[in-house]
C-alpha positions in Angstrom: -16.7 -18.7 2.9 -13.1 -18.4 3.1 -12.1 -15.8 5.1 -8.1 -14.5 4.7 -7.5 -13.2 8.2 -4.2 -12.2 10.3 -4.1 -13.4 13.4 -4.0 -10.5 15.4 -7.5 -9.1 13.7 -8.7 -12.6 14.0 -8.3 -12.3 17.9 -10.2 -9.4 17.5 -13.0 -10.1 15.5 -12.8 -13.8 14.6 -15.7 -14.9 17.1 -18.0 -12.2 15.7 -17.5 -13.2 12.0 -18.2 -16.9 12.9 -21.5 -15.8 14.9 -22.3 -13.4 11.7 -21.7 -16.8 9.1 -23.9 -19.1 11.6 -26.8 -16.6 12.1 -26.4 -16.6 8.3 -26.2 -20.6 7.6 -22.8 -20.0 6.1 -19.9 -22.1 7.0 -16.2 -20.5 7.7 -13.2 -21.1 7.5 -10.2 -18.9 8.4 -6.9 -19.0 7.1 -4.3 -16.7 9.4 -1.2 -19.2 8.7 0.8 -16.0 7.3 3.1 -13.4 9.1 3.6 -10.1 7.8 3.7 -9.1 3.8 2.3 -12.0 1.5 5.6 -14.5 -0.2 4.3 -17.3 -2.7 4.3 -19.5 -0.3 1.6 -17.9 1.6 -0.1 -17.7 -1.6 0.1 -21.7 -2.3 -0.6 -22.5 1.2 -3.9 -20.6 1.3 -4.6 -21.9 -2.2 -4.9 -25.4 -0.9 -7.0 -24.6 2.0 -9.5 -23.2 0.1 -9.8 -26.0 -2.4 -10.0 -27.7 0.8 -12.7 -26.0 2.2 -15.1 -26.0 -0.5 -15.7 -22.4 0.0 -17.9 -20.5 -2.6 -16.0 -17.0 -1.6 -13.3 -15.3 -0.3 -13.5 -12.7 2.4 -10.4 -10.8 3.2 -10.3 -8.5 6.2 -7.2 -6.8 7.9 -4.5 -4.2 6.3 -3.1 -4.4 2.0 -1.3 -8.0 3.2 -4.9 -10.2 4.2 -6.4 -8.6 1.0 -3.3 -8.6 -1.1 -3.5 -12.7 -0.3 -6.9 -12.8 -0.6 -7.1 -11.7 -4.2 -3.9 -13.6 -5.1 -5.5 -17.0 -3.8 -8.9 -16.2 -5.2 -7.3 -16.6 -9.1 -4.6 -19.2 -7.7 -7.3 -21.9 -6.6 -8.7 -21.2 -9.5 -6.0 -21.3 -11.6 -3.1 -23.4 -10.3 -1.1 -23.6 -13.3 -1.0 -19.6 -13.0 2.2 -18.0 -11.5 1.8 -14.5 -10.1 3.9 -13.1 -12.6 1.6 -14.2 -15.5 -1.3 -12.9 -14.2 -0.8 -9.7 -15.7 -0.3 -10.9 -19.2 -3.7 -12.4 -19.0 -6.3 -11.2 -20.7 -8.9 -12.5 -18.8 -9.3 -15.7 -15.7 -11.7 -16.8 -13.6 -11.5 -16.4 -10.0 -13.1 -16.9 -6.4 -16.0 -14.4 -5.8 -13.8 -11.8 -3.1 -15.1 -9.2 -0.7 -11.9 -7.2 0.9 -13.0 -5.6 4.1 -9.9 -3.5 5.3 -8.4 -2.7 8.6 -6.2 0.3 7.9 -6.7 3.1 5.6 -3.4 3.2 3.9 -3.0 0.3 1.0 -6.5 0.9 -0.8 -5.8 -2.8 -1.8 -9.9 -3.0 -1.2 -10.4 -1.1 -4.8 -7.2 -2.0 -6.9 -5.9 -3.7 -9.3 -2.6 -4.6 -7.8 -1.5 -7.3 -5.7 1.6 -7.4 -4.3 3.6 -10.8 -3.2 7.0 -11.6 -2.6 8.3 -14.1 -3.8 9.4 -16.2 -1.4 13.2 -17.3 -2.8 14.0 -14.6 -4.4 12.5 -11.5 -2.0 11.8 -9.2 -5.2 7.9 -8.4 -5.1 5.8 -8.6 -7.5 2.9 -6.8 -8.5 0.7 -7.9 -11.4 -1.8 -5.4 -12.2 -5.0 -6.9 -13.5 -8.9 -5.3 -13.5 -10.3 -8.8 -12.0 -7.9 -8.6 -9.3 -10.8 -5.5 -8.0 -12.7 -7.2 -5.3 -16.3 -7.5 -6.2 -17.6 -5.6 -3.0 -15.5 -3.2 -0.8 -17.1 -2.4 2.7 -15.4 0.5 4.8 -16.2 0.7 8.5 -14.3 2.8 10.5 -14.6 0.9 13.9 -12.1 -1.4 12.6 -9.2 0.7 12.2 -9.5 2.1 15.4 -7.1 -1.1 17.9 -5.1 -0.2 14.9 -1.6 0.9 16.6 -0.2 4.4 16.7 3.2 3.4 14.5 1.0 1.5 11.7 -1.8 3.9 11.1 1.0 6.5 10.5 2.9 3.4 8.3 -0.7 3.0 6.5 -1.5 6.7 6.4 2.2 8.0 4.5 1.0 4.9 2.4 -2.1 6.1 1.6 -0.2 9.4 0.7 2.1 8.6 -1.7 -0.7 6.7 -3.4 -2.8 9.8 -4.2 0.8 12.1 -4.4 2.2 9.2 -7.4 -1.1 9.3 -9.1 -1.6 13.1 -9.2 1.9 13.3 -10.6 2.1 10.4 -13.0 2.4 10.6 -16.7 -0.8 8.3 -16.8 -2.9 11.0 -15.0 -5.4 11.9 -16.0 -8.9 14.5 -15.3 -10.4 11.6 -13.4 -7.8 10.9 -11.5 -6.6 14.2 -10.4 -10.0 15.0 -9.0 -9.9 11.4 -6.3 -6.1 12.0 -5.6 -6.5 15.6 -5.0 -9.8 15.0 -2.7 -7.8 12.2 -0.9 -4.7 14.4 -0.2 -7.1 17.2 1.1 -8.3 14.2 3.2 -5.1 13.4 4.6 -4.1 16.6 5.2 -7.1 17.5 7.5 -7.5 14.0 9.2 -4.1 12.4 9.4 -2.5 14.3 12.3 -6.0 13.8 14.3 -6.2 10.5 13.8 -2.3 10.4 14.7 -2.7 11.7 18.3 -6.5 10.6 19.4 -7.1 6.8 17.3 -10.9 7.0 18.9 -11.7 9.7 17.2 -14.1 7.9 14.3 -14.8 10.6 11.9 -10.9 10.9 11.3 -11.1 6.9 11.1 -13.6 7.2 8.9 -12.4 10.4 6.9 -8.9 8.4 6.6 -10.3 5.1 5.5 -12.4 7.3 2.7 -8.9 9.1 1.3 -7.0 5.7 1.5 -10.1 4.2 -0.8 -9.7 7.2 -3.2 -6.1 7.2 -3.5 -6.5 3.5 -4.5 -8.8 3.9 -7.3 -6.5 7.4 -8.2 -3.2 5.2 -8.8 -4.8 2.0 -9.9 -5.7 4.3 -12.8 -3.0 6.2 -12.5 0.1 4.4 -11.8 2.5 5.0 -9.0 5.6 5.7 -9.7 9.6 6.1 -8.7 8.8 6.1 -4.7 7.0 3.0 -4.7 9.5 1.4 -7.1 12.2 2.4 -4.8 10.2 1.1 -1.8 9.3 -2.4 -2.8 13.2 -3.7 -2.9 13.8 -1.4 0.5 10.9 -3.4 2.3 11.0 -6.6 0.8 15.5 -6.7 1.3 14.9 -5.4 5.6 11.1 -6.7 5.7 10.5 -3.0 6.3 6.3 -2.4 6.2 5.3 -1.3 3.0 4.3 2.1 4.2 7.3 2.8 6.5 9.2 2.2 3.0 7.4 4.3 1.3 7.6 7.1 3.3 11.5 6.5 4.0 12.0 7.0 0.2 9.1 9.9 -0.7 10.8 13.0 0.4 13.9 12.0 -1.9 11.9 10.6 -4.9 10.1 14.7 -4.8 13.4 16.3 -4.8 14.3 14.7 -7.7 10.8 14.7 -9.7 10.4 18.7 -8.7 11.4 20.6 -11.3 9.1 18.5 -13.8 6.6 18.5 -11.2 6.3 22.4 -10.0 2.5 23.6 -10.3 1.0 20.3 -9.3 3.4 19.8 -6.4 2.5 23.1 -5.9 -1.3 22.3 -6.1 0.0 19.0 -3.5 1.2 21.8 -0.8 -1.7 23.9 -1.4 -4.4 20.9 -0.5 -1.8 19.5 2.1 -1.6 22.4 4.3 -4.4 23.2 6.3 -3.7 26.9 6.9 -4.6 27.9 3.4 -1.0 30.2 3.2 0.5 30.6 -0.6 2.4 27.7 -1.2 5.3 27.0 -3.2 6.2 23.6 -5.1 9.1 23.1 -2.7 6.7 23.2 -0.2 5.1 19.7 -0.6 8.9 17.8 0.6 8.6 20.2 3.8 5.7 18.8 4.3 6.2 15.3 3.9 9.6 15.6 5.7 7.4 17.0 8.7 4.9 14.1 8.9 7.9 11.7 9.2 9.5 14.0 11.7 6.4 13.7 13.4 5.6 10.7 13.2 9.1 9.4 14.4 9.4 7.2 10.7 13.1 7.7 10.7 13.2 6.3 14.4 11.0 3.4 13.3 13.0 3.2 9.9 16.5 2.4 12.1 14.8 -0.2 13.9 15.2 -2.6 10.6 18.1 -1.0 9.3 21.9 -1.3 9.7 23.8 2.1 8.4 26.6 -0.5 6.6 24.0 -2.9 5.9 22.0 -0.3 3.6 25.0 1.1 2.1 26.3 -2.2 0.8 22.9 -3.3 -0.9 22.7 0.1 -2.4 23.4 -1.7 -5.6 21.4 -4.2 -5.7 18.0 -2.2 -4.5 19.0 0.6 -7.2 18.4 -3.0 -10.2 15.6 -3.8 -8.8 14.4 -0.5 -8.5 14.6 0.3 -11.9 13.4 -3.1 -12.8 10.3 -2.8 -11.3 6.3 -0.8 -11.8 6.5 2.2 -12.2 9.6 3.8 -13.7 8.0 4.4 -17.1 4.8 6.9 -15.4 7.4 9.1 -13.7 7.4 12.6 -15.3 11.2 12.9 -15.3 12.6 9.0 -16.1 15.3 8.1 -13.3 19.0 6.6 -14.4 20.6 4.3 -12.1 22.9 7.6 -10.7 19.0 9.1 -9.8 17.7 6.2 -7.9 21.5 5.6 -6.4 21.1 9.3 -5.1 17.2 8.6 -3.6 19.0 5.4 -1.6 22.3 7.8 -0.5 20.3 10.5 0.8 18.1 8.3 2.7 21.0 7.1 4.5 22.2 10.1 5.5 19.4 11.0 7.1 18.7 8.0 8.7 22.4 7.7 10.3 
């Protein structure tokens, strides 16, 4: 088996998963030759090491950028002519059998559709949505998340979020949907500030990793929509993590969505808060603006960003925003004087 491992989880559990494969007669090989979110080049790298290998499977474990990888390299080898951008206009490929055992509870890349690469020249990421990107078998174990460090499970968790928020307020929504993005935000809500302060605690882990998995198959069917859009040029132009994007942009993206938006962001504050008070639409920003208060995301969001910096590729993240997923499933469709305002009032509250 081919097993699609970061390095830092591979020094965790690398010796255990090679015991595991020899007690089982399999033979492994790992491929942790990647740093951070997944580029094309990752993608061909990992491609050729497969072939390589003579690997019947692929096994991805770690956060959305191992499995992301993973499921990218398990159609690539197959398919080398390919690109990740035709993917999607596929109607059907063959592929590497893939198991995605995750490490965060955040991406819910373990049950999607999506997978999302950079590519590696031109920084815009793509994310070709396809049903054989699903992994075959998802396996959710709790202990895993828990070396997981304070800053990324609240990067993973604000992820995990917005994926169930988008979904519940797409225009692709639908019964099935609400019910899994409404059970993962009540999740969230219950579990996220535990897991936040005491990361032994394994029922939060585990409570967490459950909502994450439910917001993924919620907007897989769902869509997400203007946040993410506006998050994939923010992380990909400051290599910015994923979720730390996300949750940069979500407060912003609500403000402008809310008056299309009322009784189910109303319905959002209502399983969000835990104190079971009448809640008003309005209510759900507060509430999101708290949790990055709390979590110190603005802090973390400075780290990778320079005030002049941002305000000069305004521009150019407000094209590819509106070039990306997603703009179409938003209930209110953003012009580029929407998504220019998202990016503005960002940076005023950052600096």
């Amino acid at each position: 088996m081919f097993v699609v491992i970061s390095s830092s989880v591979r020094k965790q559990v690398g010796d255990a998963v090679r015991k595991m494969a020899r007690d089982a007669g399999l033979k492994v090989t790992f491929f942790s030759d990647y740093k951070g979110e997944p580029n094309t080049h990752h993608v061909q790298k990992a491609s050729r090491g497969l072939v390589d290998s003579q690997a019947d499977c692929v096994v991805a474990i770690g956060g959305g950028s191992a499995i992301d990888l993973a499921k990218a390299v398990a159609v690539s080898a197959k398919n080398p002519a390919v690109t990740i951008e035709r993917m999607k206009t596929l109607a059907d490929f063959d592929r590497f059998p893939l198991i995605a055992i995750p490490t965060t509870a955040g991406t819910g890349s373990e049950v999607t559709k999506i997978s999302v690469i950079t590519h590696a020249e031109t920084r815009v990421k793509i994310n070709p949505g396809h049903p054989r990107l699903i992994p075959d078998t998802a396996i959710l174990d709790p202990e895993l998340t828990v070396s997981l460090p304070q800053n990324l499970t609240a990067f993973t968790g604000m992820d995990a979020l917005a994926h169930a928020m988008e979904a519940y307020v797409s225009t692709l929504a639908n019964p099935m949907s609400d019910v899994l993005a409404l059970e993962a935000m009540s999740l969230i809500g219950k579990f996220f500030p535990a897991v936040y302060e005491n990361p032994d605690d394994l029922v939060a882990r585990e409570k967490m990793l459950l909502a994450s998995s439910l917001a993924g198959i919620a907007f897989s069917n769902a869509s997400t929509n203007l946040a993410h859009a506006a998050a994939r040029p923010l992380g990909a132009r400051f290599h910015i993590p994923h979720g730390l994007s996300v949750a940069l942009v979500l407060p912003y993206v609500m403000e402008f969505g809310l008056d299309v938006n009322q009784e189910r962001y109303q319905n959002i504050a209502r399983v969000l808060d835990q104190a079971g008070q009448d809640q008003r639409a309005e209510d759900a920003i507060a509430i999101v603006k708290k949790l990055n208060k709390d979590f110190h995301l603005y802090e973390h969001g400075k780290s990778f960003i320079q005030k002049q910096e941002l305000v000069q590729a305004i521009p150019q993240l407000v094209r590819d925003a509106l070039s990306g997923n997603g703009i179409q499933t938003n209930r209110k469709l953003p012009d580029k004087d929407d998504v220019t305002e998202v990016y503005t009032k960002l940076t005023e509250d950052l600096f």
